[in-house]
mmCIF file of the C-alpha atoms, coordinates in Angstrom:
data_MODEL
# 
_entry.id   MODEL 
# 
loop_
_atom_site.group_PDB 
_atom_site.id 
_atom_site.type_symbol 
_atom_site.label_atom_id 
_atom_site.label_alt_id 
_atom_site.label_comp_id 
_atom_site.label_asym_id 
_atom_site.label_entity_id 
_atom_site.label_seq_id 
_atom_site.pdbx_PDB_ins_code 
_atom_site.Cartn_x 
_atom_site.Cartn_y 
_atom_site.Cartn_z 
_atom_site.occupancy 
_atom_site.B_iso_or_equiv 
_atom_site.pdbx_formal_charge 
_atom_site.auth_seq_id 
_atom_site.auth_comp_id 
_atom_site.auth_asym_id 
_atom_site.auth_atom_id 
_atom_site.pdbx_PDB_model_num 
ATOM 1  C CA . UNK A 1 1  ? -13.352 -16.930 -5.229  1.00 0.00 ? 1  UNK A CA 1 
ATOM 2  C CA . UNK A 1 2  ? -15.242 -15.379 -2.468  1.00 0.00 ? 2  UNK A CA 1 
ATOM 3  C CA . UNK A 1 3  ? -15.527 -11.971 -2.657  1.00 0.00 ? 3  UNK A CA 1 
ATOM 4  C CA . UNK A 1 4  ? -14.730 -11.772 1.393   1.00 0.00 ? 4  UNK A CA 1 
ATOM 5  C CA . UNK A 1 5  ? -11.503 -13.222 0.394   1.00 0.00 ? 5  UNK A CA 1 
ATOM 6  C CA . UNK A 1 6  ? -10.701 -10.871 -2.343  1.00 0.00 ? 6  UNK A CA 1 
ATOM 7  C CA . UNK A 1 7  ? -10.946 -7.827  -0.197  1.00 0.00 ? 7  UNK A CA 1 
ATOM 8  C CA . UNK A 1 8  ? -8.934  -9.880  2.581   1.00 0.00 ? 8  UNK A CA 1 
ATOM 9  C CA . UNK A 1 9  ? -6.280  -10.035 0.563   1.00 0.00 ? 9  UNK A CA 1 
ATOM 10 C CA . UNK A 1 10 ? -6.019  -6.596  -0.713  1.00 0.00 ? 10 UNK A CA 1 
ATOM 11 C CA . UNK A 1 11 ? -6.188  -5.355  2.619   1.00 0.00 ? 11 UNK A CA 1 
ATOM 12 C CA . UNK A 1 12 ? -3.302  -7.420  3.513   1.00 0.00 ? 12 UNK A CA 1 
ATOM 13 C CA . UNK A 1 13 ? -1.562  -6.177  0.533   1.00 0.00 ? 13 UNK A CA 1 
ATOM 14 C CA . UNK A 1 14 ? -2.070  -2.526  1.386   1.00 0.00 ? 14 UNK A CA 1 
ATOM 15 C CA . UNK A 1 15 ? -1.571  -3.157  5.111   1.00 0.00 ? 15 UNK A CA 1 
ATOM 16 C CA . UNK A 1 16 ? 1.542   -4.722  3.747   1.00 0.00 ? 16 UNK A CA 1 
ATOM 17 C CA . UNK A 1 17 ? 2.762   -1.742  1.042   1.00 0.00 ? 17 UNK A CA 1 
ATOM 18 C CA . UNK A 1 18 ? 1.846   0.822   3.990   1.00 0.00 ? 18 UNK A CA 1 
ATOM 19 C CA . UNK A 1 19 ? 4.374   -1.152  6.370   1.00 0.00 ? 19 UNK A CA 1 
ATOM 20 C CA . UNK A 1 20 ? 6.877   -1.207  3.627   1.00 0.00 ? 20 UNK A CA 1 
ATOM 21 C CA . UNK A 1 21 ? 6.439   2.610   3.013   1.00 0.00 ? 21 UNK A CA 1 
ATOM 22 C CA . UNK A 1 22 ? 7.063   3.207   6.833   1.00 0.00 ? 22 UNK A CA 1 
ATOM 23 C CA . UNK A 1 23 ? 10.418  1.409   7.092   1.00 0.00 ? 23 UNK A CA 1 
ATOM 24 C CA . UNK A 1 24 ? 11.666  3.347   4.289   1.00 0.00 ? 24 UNK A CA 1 
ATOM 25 C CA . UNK A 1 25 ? 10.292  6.758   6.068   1.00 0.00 ? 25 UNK A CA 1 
ATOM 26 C CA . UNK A 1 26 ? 12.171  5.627   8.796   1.00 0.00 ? 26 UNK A CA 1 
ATOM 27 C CA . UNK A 1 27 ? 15.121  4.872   7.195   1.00 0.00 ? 27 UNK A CA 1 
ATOM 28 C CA . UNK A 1 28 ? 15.057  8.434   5.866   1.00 0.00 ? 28 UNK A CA 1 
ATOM 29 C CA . UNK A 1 29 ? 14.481  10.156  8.796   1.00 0.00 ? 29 UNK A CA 1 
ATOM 30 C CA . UNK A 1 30 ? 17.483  8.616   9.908   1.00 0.00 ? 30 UNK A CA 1 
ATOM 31 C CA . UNK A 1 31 ? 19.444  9.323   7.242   1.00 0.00 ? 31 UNK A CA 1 
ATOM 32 C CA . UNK A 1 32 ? 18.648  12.930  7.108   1.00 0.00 ? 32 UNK A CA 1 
ATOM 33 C CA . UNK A 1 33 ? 19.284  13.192  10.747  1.00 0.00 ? 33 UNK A CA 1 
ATOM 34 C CA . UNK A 1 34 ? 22.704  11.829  10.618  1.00 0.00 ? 34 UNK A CA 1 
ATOM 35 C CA . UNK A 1 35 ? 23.928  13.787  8.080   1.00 0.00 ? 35 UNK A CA 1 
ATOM 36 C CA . UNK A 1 36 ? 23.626  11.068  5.313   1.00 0.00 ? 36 UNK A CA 1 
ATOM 37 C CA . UNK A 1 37 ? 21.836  12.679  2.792   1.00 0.00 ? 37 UNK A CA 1 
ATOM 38 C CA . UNK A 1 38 ? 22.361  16.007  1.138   1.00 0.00 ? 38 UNK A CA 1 
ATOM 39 C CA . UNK A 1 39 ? 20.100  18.036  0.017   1.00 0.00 ? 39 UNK A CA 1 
ATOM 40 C CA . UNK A 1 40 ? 20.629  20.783  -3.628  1.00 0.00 ? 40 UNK A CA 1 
ATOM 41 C CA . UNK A 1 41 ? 18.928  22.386  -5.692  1.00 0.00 ? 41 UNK A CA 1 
ATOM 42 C CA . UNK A 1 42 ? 18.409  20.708  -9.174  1.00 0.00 ? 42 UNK A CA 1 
ATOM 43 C CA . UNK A 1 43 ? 19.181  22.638  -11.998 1.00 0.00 ? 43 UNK A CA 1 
ATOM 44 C CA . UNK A 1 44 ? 15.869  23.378  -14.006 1.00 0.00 ? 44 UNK A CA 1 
ATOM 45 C CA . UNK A 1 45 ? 15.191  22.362  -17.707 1.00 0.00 ? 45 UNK A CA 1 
ATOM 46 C CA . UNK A 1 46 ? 16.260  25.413  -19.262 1.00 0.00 ? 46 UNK A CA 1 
ATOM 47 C CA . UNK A 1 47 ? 19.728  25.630  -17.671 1.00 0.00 ? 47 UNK A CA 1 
ATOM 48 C CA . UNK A 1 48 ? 19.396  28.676  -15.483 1.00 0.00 ? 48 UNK A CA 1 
ATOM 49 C CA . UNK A 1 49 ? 18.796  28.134  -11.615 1.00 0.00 ? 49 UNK A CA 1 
ATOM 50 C CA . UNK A 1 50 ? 16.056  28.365  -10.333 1.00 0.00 ? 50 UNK A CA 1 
ATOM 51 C CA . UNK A 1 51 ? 16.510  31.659  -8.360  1.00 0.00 ? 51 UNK A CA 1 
ATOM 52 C CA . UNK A 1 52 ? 16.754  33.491  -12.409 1.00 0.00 ? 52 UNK A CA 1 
ATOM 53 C CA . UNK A 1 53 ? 13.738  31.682  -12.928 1.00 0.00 ? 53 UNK A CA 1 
ATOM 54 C CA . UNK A 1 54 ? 11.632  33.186  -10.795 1.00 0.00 ? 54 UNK A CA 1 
ATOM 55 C CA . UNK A 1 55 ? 12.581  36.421  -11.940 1.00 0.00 ? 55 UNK A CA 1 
ATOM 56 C CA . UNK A 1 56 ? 11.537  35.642  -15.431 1.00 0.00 ? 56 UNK A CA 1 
ATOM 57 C CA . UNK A 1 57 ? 8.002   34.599  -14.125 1.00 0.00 ? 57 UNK A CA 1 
ATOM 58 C CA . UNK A 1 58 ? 6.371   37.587  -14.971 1.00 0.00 ? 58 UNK A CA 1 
ATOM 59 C CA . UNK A 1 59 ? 7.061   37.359  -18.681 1.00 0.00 ? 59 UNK A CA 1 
ATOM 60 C CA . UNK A 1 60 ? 5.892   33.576  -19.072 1.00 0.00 ? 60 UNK A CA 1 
ATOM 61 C CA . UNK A 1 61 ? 2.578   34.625  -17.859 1.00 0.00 ? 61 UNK A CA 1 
ATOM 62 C CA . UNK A 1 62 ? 0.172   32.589  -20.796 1.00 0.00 ? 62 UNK A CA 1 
ATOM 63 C CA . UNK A 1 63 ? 1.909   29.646  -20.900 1.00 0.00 ? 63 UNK A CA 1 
ATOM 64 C CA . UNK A 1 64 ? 4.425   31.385  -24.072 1.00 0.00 ? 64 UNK A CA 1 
# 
């Protein structure tokens, strides 16, 4: 193949991804503006939320 081609076709396949990833940005933008989506806090690994968390951040200073 010629190597014009190649990079033809990936820039048709990330003009194509980018166009894909816009439609779904839009979609969500719409979503969130009409109430459609809610948004929460997830609860962390540990258990606690996250607000307890972050008052425990000074003792896991070192990675312990």
């Amino acid at each position: 193949m010629n190597r014009n081609v190649i990079v033809v076709i990936v820039l048709v396949v990330l003009v194509l991804l980018t166009a894909v990833q816009a439609i779904q940005l839009s979609s969500l933008k719409t979503s969130i503006s009409t109430g459609k989506v809610s948004v929460g806090s997830a609860p962390s690994p540990s258990g606690g939320s996250a607000a307890s968390n972050i008052q425990d951040l000074p003792s896991m200073v070192g990675g312990c």
